[in-house]
Biotite code that builds the C-alpha atoms (Angstrom):
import biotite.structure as struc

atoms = struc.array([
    struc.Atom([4.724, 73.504, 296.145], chain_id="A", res_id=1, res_name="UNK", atom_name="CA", element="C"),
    struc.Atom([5.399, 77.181, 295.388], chain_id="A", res_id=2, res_name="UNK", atom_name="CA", element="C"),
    struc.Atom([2.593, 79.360, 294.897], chain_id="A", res_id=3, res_name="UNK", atom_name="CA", element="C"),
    struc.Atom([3.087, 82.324, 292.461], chain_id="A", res_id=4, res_name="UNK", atom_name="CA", element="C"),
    struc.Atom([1.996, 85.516, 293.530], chain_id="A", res_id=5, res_name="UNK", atom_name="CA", element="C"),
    struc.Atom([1.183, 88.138, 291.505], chain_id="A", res_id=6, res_name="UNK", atom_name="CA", element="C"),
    struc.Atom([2.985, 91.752, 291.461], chain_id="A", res_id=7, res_name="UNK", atom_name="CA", element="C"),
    struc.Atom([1.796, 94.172, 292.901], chain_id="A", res_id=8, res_name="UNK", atom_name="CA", element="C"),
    struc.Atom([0.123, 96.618, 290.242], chain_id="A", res_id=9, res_name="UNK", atom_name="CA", element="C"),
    struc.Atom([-0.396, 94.056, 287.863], chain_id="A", res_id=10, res_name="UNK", atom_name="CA", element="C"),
    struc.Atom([-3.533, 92.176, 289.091], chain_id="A", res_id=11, res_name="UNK", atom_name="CA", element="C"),
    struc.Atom([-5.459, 89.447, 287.401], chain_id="A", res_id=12, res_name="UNK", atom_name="CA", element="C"),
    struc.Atom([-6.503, 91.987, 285.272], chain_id="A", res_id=13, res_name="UNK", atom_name="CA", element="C"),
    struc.Atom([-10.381, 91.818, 285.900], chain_id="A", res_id=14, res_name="UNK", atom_name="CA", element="C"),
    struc.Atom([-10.912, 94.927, 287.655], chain_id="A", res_id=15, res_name="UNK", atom_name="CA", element="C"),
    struc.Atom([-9.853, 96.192, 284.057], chain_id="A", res_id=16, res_name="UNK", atom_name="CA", element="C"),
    struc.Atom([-12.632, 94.102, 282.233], chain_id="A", res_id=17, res_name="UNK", atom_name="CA", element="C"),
    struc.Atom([-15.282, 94.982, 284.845], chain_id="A", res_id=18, res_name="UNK", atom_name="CA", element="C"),
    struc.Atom([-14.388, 98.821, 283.966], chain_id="A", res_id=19, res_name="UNK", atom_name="CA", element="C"),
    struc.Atom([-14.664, 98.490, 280.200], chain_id="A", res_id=20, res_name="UNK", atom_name="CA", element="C"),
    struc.Atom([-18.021, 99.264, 278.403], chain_id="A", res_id=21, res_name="UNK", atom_name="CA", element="C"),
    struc.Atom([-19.245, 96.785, 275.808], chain_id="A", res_id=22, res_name="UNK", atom_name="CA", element="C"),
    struc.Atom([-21.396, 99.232, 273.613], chain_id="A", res_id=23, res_name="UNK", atom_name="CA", element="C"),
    struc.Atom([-20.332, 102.572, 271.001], chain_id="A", res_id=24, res_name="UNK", atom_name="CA", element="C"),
    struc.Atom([-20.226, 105.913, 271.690], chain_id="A", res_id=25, res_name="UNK", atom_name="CA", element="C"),
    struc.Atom([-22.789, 108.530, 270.416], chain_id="A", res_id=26, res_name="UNK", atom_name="CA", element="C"),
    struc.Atom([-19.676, 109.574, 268.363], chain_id="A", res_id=27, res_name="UNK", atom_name="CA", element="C"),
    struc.Atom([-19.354, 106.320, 266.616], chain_id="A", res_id=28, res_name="UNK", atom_name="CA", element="C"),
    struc.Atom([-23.036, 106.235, 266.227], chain_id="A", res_id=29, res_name="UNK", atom_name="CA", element="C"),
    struc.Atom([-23.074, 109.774, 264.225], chain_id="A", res_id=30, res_name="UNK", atom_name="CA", element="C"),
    struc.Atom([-20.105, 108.644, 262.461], chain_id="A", res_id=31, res_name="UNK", atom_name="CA", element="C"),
    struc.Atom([-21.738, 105.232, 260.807], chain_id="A", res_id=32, res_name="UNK", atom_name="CA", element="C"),
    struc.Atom([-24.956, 107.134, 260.155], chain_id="A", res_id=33, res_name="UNK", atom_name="CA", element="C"),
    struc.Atom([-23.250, 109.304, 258.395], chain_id="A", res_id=34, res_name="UNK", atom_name="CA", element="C"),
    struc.Atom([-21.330, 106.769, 255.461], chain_id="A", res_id=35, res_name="UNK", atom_name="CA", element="C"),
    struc.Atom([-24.521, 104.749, 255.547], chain_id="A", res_id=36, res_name="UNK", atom_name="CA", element="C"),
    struc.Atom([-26.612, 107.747, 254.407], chain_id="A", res_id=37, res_name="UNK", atom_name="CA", element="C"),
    struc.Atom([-23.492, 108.861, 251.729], chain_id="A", res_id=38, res_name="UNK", atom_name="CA", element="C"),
    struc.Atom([-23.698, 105.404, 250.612], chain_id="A", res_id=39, res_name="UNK", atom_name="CA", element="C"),
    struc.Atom([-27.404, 105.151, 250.426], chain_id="A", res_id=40, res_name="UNK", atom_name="CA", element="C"),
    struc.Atom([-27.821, 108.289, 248.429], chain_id="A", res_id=41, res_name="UNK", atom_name="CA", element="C"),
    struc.Atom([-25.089, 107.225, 245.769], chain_id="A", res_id=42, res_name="UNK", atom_name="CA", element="C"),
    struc.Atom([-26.699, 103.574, 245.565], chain_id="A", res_id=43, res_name="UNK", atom_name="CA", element="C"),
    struc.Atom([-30.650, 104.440, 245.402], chain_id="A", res_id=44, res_name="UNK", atom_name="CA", element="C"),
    struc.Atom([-30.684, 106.741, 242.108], chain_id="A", res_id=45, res_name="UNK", atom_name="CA", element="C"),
    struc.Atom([-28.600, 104.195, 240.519], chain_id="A", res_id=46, res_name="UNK", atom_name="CA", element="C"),
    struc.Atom([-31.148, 101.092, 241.575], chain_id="A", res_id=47, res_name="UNK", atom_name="CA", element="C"),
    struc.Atom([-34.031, 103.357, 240.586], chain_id="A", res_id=48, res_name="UNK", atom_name="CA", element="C"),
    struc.Atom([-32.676, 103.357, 236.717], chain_id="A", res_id=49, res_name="UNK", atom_name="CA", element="C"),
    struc.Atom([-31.756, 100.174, 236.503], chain_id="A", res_id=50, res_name="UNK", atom_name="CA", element="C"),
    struc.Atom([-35.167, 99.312, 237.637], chain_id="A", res_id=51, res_name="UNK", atom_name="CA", element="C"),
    struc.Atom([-36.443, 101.830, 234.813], chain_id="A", res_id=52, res_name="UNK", atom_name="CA", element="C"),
    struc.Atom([-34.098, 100.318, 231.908], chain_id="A", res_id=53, res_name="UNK", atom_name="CA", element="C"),
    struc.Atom([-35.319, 96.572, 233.483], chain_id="A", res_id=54, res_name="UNK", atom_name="CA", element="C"),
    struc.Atom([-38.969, 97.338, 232.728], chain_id="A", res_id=55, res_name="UNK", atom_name="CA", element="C"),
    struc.Atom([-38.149, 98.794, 229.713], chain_id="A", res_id=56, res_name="UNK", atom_name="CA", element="C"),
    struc.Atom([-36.430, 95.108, 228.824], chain_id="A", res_id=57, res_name="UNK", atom_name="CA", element="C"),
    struc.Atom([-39.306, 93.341, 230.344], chain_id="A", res_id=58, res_name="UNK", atom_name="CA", element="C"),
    struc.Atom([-41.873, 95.726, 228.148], chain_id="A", res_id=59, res_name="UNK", atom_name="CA", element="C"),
    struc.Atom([-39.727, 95.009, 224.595], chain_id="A", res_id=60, res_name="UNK", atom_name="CA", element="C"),
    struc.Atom([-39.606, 90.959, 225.373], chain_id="A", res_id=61, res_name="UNK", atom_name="CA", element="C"),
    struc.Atom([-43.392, 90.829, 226.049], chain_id="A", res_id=62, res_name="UNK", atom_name="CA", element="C"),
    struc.Atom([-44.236, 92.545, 222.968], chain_id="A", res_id=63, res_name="UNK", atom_name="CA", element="C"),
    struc.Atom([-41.546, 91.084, 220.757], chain_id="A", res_id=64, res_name="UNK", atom_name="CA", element="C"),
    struc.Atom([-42.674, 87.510, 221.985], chain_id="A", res_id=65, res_name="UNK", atom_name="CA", element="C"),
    struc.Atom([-46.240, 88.461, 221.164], chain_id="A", res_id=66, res_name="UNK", atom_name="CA", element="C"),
    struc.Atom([-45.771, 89.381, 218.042], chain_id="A", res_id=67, res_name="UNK", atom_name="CA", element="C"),
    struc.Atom([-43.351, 86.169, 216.547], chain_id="A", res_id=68, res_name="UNK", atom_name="CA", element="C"),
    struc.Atom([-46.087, 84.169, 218.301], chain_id="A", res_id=69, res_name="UNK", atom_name="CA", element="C"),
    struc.Atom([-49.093, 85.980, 216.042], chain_id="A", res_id=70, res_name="UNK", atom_name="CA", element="C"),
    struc.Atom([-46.836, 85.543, 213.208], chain_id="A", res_id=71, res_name="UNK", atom_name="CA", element="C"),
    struc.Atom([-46.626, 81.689, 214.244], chain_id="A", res_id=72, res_name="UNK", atom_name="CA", element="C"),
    struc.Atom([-50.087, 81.568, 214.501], chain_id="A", res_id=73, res_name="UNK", atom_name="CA", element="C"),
    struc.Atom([-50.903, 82.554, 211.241], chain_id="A", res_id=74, res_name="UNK", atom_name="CA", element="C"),
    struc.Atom([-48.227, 80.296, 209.496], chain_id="A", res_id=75, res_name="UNK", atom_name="CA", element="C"),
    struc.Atom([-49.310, 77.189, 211.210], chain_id="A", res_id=76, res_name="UNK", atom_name="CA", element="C"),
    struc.Atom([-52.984, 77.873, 211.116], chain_id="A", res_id=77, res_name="UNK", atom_name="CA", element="C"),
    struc.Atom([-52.817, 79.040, 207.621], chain_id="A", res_id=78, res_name="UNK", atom_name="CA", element="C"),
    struc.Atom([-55.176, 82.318, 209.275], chain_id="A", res_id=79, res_name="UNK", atom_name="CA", element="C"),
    struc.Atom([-54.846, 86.121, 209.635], chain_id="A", res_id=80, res_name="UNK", atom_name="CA", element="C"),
    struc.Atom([-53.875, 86.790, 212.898], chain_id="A", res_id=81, res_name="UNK", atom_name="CA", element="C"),
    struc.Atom([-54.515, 90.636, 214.105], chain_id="A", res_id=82, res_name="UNK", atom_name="CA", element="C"),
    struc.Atom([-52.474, 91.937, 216.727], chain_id="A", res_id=83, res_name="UNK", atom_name="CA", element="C"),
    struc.Atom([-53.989, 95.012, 218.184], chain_id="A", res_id=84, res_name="UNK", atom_name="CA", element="C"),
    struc.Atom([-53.420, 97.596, 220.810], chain_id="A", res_id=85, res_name="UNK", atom_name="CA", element="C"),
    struc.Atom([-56.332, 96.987, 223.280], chain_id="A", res_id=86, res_name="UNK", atom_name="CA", element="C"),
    struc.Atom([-57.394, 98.713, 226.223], chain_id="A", res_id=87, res_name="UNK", atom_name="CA", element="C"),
    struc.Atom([-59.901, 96.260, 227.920], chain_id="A", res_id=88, res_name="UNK", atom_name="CA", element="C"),
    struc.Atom([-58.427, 92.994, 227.208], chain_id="A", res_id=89, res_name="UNK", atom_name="CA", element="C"),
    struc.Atom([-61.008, 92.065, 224.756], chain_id="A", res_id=90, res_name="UNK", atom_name="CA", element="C"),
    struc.Atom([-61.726, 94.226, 222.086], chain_id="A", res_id=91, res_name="UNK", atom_name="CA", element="C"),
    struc.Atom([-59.023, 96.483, 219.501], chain_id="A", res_id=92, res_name="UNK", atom_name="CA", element="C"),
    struc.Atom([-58.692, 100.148, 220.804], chain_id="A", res_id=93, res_name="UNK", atom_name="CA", element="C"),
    struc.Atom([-58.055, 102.455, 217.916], chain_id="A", res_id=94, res_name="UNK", atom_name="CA", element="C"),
    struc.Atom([-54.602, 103.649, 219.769], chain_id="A", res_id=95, res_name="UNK", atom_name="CA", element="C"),
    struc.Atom([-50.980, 103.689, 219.057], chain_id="A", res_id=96, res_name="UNK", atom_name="CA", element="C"),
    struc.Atom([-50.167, 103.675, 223.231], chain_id="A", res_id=97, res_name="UNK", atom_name="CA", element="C"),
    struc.Atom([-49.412, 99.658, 223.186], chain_id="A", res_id=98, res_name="UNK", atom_name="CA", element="C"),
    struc.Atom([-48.299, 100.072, 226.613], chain_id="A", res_id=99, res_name="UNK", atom_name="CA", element="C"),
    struc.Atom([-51.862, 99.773, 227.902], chain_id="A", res_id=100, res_name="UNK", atom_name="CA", element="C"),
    struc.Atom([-52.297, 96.511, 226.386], chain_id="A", res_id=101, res_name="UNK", atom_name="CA", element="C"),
    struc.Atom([-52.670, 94.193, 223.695], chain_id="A", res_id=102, res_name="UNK", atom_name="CA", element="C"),
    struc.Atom([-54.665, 91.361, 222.280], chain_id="A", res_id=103, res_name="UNK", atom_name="CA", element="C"),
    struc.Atom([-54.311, 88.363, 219.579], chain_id="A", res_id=104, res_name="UNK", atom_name="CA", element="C"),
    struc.Atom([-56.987, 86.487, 217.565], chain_id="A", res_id=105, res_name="UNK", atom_name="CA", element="C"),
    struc.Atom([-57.595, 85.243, 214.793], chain_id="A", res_id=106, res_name="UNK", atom_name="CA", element="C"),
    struc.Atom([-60.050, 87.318, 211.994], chain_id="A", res_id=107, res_name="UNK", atom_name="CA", element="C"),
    struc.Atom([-62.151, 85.391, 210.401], chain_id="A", res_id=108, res_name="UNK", atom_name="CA", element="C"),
    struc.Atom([-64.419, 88.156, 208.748], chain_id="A", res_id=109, res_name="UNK", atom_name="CA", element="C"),
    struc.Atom([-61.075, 89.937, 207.889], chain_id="A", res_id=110, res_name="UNK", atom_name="CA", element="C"),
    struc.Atom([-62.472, 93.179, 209.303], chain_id="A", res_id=111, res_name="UNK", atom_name="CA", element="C"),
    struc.Atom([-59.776, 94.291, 211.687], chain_id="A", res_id=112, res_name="UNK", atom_name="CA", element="C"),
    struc.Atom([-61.796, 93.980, 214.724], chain_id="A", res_id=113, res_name="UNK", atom_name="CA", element="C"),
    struc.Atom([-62.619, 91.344, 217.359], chain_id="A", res_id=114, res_name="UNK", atom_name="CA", element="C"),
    struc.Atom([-65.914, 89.648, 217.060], chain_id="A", res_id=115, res_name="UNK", atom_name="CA", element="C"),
    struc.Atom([-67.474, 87.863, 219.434], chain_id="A", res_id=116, res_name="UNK", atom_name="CA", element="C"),
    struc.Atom([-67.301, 84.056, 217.559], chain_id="A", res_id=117, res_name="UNK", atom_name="CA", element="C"),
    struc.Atom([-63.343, 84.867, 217.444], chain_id="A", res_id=118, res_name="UNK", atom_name="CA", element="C"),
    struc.Atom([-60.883, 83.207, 220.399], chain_id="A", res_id=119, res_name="UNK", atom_name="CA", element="C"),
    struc.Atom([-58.498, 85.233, 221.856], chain_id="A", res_id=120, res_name="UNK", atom_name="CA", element="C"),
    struc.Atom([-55.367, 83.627, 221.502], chain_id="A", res_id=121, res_name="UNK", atom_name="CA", element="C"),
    struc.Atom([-53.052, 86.273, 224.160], chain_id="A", res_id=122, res_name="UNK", atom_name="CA", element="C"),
    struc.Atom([-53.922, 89.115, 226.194], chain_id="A", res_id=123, res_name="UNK", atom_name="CA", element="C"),
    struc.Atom([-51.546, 90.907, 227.469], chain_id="A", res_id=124, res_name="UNK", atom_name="CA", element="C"),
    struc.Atom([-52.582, 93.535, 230.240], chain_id="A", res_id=125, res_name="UNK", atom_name="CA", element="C"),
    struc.Atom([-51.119, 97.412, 230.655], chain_id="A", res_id=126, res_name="UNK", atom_name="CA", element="C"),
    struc.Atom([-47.091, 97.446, 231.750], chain_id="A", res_id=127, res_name="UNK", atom_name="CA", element="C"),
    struc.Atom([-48.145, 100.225, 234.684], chain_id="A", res_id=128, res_name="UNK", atom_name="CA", element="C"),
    struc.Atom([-44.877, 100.700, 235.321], chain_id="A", res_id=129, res_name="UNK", atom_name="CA", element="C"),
    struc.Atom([-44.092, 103.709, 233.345], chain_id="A", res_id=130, res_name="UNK", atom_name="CA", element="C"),
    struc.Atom([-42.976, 102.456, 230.392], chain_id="A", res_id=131, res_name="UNK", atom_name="CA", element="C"),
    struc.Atom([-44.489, 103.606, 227.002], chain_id="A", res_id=132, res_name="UNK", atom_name="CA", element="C"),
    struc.Atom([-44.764, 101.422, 223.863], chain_id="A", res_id=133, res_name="UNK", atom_name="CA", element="C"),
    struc.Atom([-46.084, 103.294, 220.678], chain_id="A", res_id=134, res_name="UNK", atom_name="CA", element="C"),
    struc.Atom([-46.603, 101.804, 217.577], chain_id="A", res_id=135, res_name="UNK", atom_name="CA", element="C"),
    struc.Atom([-45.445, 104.003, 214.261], chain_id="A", res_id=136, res_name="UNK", atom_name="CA", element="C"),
    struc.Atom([-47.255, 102.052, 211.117], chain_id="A", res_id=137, res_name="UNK", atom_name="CA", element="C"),
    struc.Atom([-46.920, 102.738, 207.531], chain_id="A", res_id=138, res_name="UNK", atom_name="CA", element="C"),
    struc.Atom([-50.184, 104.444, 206.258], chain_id="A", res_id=139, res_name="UNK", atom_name="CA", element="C"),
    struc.Atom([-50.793, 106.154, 209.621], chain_id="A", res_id=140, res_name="UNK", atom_name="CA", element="C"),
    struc.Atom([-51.637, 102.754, 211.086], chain_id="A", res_id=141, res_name="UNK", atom_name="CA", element="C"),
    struc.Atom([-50.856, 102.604, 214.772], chain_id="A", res_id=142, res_name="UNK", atom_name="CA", element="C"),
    struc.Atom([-53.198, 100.007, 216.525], chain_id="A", res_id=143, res_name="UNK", atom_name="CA", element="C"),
    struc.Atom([-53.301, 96.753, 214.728], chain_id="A", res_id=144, res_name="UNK", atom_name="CA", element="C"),
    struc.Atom([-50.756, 94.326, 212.907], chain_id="A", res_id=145, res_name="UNK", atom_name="CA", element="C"),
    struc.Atom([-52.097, 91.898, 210.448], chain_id="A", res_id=146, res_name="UNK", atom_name="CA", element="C"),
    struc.Atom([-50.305, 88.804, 209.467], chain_id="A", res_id=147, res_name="UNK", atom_name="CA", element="C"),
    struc.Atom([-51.016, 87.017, 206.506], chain_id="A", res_id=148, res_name="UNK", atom_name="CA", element="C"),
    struc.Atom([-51.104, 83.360, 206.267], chain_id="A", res_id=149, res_name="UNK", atom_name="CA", element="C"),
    struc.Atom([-47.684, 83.387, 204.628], chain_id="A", res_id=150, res_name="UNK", atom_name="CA", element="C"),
    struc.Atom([-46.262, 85.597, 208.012], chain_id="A", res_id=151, res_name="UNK", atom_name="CA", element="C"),
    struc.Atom([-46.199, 88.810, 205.930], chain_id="A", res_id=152, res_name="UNK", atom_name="CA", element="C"),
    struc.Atom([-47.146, 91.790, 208.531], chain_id="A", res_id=153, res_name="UNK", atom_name="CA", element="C"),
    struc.Atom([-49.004, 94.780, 207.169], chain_id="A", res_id=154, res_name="UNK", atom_name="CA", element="C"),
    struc.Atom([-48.042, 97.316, 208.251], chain_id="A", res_id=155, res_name="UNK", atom_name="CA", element="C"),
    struc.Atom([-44.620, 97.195, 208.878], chain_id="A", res_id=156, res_name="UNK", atom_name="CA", element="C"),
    struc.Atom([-43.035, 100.084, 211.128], chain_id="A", res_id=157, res_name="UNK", atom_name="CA", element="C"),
    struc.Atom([-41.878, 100.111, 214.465], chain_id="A", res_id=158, res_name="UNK", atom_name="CA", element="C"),
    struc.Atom([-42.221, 100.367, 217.743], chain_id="A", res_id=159, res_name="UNK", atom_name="CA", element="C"),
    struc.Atom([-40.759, 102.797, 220.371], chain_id="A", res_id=160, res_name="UNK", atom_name="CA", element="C"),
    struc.Atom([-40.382, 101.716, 224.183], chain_id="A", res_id=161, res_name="UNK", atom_name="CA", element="C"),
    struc.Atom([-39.092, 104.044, 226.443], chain_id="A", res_id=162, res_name="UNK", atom_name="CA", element="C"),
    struc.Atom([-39.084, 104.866, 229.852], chain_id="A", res_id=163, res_name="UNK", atom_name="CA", element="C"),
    struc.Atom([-38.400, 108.405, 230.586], chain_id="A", res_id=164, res_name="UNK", atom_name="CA", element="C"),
    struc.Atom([-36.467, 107.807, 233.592], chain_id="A", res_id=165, res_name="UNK", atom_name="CA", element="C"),
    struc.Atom([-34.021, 106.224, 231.993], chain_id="A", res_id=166, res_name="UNK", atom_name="CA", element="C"),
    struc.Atom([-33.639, 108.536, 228.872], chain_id="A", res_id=167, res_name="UNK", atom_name="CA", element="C"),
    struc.Atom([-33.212, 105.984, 226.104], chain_id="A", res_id=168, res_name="UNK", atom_name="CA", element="C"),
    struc.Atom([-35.221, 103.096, 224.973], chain_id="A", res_id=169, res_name="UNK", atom_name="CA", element="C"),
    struc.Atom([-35.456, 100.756, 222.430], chain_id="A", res_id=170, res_name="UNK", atom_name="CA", element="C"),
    struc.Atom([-37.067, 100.070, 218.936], chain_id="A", res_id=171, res_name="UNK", atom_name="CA", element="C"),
    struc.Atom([-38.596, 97.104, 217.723], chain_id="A", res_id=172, res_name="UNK", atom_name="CA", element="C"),
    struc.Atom([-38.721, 97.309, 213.810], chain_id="A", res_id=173, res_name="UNK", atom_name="CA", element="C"),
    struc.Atom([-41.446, 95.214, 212.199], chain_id="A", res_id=174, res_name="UNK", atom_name="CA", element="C"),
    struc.Atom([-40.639, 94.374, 208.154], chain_id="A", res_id=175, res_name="UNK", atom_name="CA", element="C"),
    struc.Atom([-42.833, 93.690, 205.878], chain_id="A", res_id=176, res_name="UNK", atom_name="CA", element="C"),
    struc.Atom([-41.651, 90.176, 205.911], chain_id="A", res_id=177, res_name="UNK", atom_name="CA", element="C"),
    struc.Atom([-43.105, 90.293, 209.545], chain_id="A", res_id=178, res_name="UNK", atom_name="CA", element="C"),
    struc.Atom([-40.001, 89.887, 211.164], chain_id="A", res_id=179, res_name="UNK", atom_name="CA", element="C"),
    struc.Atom([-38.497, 91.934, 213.898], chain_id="A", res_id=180, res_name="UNK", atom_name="CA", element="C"),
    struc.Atom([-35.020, 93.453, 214.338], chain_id="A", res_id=181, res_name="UNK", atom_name="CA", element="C"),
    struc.Atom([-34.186, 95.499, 217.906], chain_id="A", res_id=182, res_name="UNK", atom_name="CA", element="C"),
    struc.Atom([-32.309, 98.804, 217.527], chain_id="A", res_id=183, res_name="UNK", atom_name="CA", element="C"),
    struc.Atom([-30.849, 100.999, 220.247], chain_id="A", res_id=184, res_name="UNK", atom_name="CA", element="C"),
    struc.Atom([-29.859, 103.478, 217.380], chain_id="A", res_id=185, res_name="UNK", atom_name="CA", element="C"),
    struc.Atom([-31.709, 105.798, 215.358], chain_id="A", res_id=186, res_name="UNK", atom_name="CA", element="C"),
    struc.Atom([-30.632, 105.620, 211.497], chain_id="A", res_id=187, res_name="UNK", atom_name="CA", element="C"),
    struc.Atom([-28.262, 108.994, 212.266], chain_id="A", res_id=188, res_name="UNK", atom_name="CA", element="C"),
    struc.Atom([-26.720, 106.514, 214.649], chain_id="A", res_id=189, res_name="UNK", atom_name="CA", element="C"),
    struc.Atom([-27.344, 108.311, 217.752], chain_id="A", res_id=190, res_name="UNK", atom_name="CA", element="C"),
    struc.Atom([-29.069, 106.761, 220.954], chain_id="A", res_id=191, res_name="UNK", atom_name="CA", element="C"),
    struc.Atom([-32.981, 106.565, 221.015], chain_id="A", res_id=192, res_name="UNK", atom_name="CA", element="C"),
    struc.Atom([-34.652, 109.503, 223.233], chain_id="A", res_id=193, res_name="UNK", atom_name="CA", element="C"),
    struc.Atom([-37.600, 109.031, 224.978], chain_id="A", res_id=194, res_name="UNK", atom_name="CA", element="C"),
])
């Protein structure tokens, strides 16, 4: 049997391993810090509008749902159905900032207003998330939409829903028909400002 000696200088080559460190240098360290934080600061004001433009989406669904659902209402139930800006969840607020709210019912007395022998049909509480939702009627009418029993709206108008960290919004356009159209445009053709 012949036994197979190493040379001399080579070794088995664990006094090599047993000299090596396993960890990073404070170089390294400073050196990933510093593309994490270049990274971070190019990704986070990004991801904050997107988040802004997302609640502005979230704001113009909820209120666009809310309103083909009055208009519903008051076709099937052969009823005016108010929708109204409302501050408290329960009664109309005589304010064009939807944002804070809204409620449905159905107006029996035909007087605009809530009373207490009328359901509420939705609620919908404030966005509190910065977006704004104002209401621009015909006649100066900014808190309420009445639909007819046919689904006629009155007033028609539209809304504007913006968030101002993003810069632009959208608008909801109510007809007299009581149907709704979504614009990113003004009628120059230019992008909606907040």
């Amino acid at each position: 049997m012949e036994v197979i000696k190493p040379c001399p200088g080579q070794g088995s080559g664990r006094d090599k391993l047993l000299n090596q460190s396993a960890g990073f240098t404070l170089i390294e360290l400073l050196i990933s810090l510093a593309v994490i934080t270049v990274l971070a600061l190019n990704v986070f004001p990004n991801l904050t509008a997107l988040l802004a433009q997302e609640r502005t989406v979230v704001v113009t669904n909820h209120l666009s749902s809310a309103l083909a659902f009055a208009r519903s209402e008051s076709v099937t139930k052969n009823q005016t159905i108010i929708t109204c800006q409302s501050n408290d969840g329960s009664s109309c607020s005589k304010s064009g900032e939807w944002h804070n709210g809204w409620i449905i019912f159905a107006d029996l007395n035909a007087n605009k207003q809530r009373d207490n022998n009328e359901a509420l049909l939705q609620v919908f509480s404030a966005a509190n998330n910065g977006t704004h939702a104002v209401f621009n009627g015909a006649a100066n009418i900014d808190h309420y939409i009445k639909y007819k029993s046919s689904g006629h709206a009155y007033p028609n108008g539209s809304f504007l829903i913006c968030n101002p960290a993003v810069g632009t919004g959208n608008a909801l356009i109510m007809t007299q028909s009581g149907r709704l159209r979504l614009s990113k445009r003004q009628r120059d053709g230019s992008a909606i400002t907040c």
